[in-house]
Each structure stands twice: as C-alpha cells, then as structure tokens.
C-alpha positions in Angstrom: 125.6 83.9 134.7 123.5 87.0 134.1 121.1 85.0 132.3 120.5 82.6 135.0 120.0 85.1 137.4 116.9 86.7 135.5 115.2 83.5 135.1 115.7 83.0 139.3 114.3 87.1 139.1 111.4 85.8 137.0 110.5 83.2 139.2 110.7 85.7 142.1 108.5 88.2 140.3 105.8 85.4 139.6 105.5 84.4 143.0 105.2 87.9 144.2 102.6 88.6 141.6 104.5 91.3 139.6 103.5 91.9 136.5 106.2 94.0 134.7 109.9 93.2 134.9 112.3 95.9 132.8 115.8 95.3 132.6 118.5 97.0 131.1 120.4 94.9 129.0 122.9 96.5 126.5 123.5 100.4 125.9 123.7 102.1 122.9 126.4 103.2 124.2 128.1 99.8 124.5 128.3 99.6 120.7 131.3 102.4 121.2 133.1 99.1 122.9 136.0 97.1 121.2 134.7 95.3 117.7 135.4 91.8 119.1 133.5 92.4 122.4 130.4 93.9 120.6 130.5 91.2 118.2 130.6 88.5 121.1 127.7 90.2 123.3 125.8 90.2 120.1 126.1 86.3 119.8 125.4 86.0 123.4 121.7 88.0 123.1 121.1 86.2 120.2 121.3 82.9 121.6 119.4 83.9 124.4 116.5 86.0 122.8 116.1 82.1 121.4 116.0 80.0 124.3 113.2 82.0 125.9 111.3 80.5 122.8 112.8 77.1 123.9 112.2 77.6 127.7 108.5 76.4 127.8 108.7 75.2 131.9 108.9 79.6 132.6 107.9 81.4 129.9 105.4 79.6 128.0 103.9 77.9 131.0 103.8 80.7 133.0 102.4 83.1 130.0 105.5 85.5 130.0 105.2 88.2 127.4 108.7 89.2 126.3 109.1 93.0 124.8 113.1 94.3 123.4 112.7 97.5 123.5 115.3 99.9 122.2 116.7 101.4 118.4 116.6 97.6 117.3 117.8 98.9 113.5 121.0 99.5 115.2 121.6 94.9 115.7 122.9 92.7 113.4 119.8 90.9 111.7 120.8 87.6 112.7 119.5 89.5 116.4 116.9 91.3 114.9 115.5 88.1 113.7 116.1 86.7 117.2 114.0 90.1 118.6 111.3 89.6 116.3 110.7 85.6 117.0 110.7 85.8 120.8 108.4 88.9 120.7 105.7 87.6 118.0 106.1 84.2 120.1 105.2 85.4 123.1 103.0 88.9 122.0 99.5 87.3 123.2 100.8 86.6 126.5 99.2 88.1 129.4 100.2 87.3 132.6 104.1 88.8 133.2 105.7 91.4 130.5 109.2 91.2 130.4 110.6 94.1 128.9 114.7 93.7 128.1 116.0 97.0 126.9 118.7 96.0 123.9 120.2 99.0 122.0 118.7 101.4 124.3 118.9 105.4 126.1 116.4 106.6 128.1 117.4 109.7 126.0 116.9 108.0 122.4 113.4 106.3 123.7 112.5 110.1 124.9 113.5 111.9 121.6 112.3 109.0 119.4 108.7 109.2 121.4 108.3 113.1 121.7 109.0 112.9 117.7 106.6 110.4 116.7 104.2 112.3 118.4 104.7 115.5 116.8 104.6 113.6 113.8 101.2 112.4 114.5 100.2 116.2 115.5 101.3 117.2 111.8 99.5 114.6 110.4 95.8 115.6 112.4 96.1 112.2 114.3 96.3 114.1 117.6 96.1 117.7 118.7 97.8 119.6 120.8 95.2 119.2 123.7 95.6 115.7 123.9 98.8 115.0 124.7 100.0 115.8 128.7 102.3 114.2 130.9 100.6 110.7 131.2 100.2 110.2 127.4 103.4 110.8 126.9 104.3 108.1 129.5 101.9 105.8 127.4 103.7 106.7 124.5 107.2 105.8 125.7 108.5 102.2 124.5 107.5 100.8 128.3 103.6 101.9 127.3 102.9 103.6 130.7 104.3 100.6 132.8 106.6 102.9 135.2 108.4 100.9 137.8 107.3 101.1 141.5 110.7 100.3 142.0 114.1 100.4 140.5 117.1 97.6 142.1 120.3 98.6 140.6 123.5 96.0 141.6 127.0 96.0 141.2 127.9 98.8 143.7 126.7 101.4 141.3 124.8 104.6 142.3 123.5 105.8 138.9 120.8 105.0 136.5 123.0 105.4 133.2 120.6 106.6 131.1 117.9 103.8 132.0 114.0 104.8 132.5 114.5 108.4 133.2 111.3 109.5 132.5 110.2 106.4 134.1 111.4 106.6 137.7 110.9 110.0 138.6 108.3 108.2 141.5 110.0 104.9 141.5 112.0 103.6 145.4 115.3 103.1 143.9 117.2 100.3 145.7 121.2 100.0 145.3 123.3 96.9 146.4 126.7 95.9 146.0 126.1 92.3 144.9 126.4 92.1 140.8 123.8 90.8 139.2 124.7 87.0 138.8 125.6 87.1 142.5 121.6 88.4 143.4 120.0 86.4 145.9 116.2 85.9 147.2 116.7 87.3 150.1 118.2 90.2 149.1 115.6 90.8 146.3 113.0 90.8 149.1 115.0 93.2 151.5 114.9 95.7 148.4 110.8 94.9 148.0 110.2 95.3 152.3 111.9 98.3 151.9 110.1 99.6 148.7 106.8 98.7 150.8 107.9 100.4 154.1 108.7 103.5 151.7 105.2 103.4 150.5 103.7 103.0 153.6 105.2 105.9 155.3 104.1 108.2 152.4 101.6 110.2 152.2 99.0 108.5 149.8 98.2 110.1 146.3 96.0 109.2 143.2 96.9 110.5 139.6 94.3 113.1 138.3 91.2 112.1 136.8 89.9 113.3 133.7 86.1 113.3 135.1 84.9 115.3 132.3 81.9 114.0 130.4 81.9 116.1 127.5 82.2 115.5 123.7 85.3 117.4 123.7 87.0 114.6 126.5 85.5 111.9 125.0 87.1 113.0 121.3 90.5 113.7 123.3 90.7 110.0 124.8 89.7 108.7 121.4 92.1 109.9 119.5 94.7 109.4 122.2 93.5 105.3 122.1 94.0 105.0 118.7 97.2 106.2 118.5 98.9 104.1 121.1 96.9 100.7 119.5 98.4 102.3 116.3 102.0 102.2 118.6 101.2 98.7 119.6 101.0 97.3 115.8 103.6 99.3 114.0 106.1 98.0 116.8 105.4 94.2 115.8 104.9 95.5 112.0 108.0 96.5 112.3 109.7 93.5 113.3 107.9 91.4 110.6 110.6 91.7 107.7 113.4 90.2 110.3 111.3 86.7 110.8 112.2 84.2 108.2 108.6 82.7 108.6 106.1 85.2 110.3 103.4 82.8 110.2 105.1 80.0 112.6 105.6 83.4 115.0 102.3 84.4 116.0 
C-alpha cells in the first residue's frame, strides 16, 4: 500500500543521504470528495500519523523528523491529535525531515505565508526591506527546503497544486508506475537523471548578501527571529490537540 511504499522511499532516501523528503498526501481539495470516502481517508492518516510513533526500527532509530504541513484546522481532532503527537515526538530529530503535506494547496500555503508576513510588517516585526524572494521561501511551511527534484507517479503530468513556489528549479521526473507499485530501481533512474540534468547545466550560486553594515546585520536579525518565531508558533499551535504534551516532547 501507499504506506508501505514511503517507508521503502525512506529507506532509499537514507541510504542516498537525503535529507528532506516532501510528499503530498491529501488535498484540500479532496475534502470536496464523497462524506464516506473523506471520512475513511481520515481514519487511514490517523492510524498512520500513529505508527510512525510506533515504528522505532526507521524513524526513531534512524532520527527521522516528521513535519504535516498544510491548514491542519480543517482535520477532525482525533487527526489533529495524531498530527500534533508524531510531530512533538519526533521535533528534535535531526538527521531526515519528512514533510507529509495533509490538508494542503501550494496556493493556501502561498496566501497563508505572504499574509502572515504582512502581518508581521504591520506589527514593526519586519520591514519592508527585509523580505525578498529567499525569505519568503524560508517563510513558506517547507522553511526554505526546495526540492532538487520532484518524482511524480501514476501517469500524471501535473503538479496539482503541490510546491509551486517550490519547484520553479526543481528536475521534475514523471513515471507511469503508481505509487505503491514504485520500485528501487526506478527511484534511482529518476535520481541519475536528476544528476545528469545537473551536470550538464551551467553551474550557479544564489546571491550573497556580502554587506557588512549595520543596516544588513539589522535586516538578517529581524528576518531570524521571525522564522524561529515560525518555528515555535507551528508546534504552539499543535499543543491544545495532544491529550498529554508532556509525554510528547
């Protein structure tokens, strides 16, 4: 099942030495689907948001940070709960982040980012000089983690609404296998050809911010402590789903 199949992804990913896996899990657009089958998928991520608690041979062991990014105030609170466990389990992990987008747009993550940043403008928290293309992708729910590369299965030849923002540099890779049916070595076929891509590019750095001035140094002050600000109001937030926060952390 699709849940098998991102464990075998995981165990890929650690051997390869990745360090951020994003998947795209549910749509908030799925909740427009039939009562009965919303209900049902609901059960399923609930269960499963669990069991990566339970699953101490991979995740535990192997120091997997698990993120669910998306409008979580949208779930049921028997999933929020769910959420908010697995992430303040696993939130002083360091060695894989696993982001699973649940109850998520590329459009609602933009809109909800670019307004809690103009919120923060309002409020003398930033100005108007600090915020530029890379902040912004710092601010976004993936904090900055854009994906090198993109595999999307099942025949499909569109990103519905999934990292946008995200992938505008990413190697996208489309096969026609679905997602339980993914195999090793078509994984690695997608990575060669990722790395083929990149070497046959020509090679470019982001631009530096080498100023030395007070007026830089202010700039990336303010911009650090708003995204460590991000960083606690997102497990903040989850702390009124967990039953017992203290056997969480």
């Amino acid at each position: 099942d699709g849940y098998s199949s991102l464990l075998r992804v995981l165990q890929w990913c650690l051997s390869l030495d990745v360090r951020v896996v994003t998947i795209y899990a549910f749509s908030i657009d799925n909740f427009k689907r039939p009562k009965e089958e919303v209900d049902a998928l609901m059960g399923l991520a609930e269960e499963k948001f669990l069991e990566f608690i339970k699953h101490k041979a991979l995740v535990m062991e192997h120091d997997i940070r698990v993120r669910i990014l998306g409008k979580l105030d949208l779930l049921p609170e028997r999933v929020k709960r769910a959420a908010a466990s697995v992430m303040h389990a696993t939130a002083g992990h360091k060695k894989l982040t696993l982001n699973i987008c649940f109850s998520y747009t590329s459009g609602e993550e933009t809109s909800s980012t670019v307004k809690r940043v103009v919120d923060a403008a309002r409020q003398g928290l930033l100005s108007k000089d600090d915020v530029d293309e890379h902040f912004l992708s710092q601010c976004l729910y993936t904090r900055g983690s854009d994906p090198d590369l993109l595999v999307r299965t099942s025949g499909e030849t569109r990103l519905s609404d999934f990292l946008i923002w995200q992938c505008n540099r990413a190697h996208l890779c489309f096969l026609d296998t679905t997602w339980p049916e993914l195999r090793v070595w078509q994984f690695l076929t997608c990575v060669w050809d990722y790395q083929a891509n990149r070497l046959a590019r020509p090679h470019s750095s982001p631009d530096a911010d080498h100023a030395q001035d007070s007026a830089a140094a202010q700039r990336k002050e303010r911009q650090r402590r708003f995204l460590e600000q991000l960083d606690a109001e997102e497990l903040e937030r989850c702390a009124p789903w967990l039953e017992n926060p203290a056997a969480c952390t």
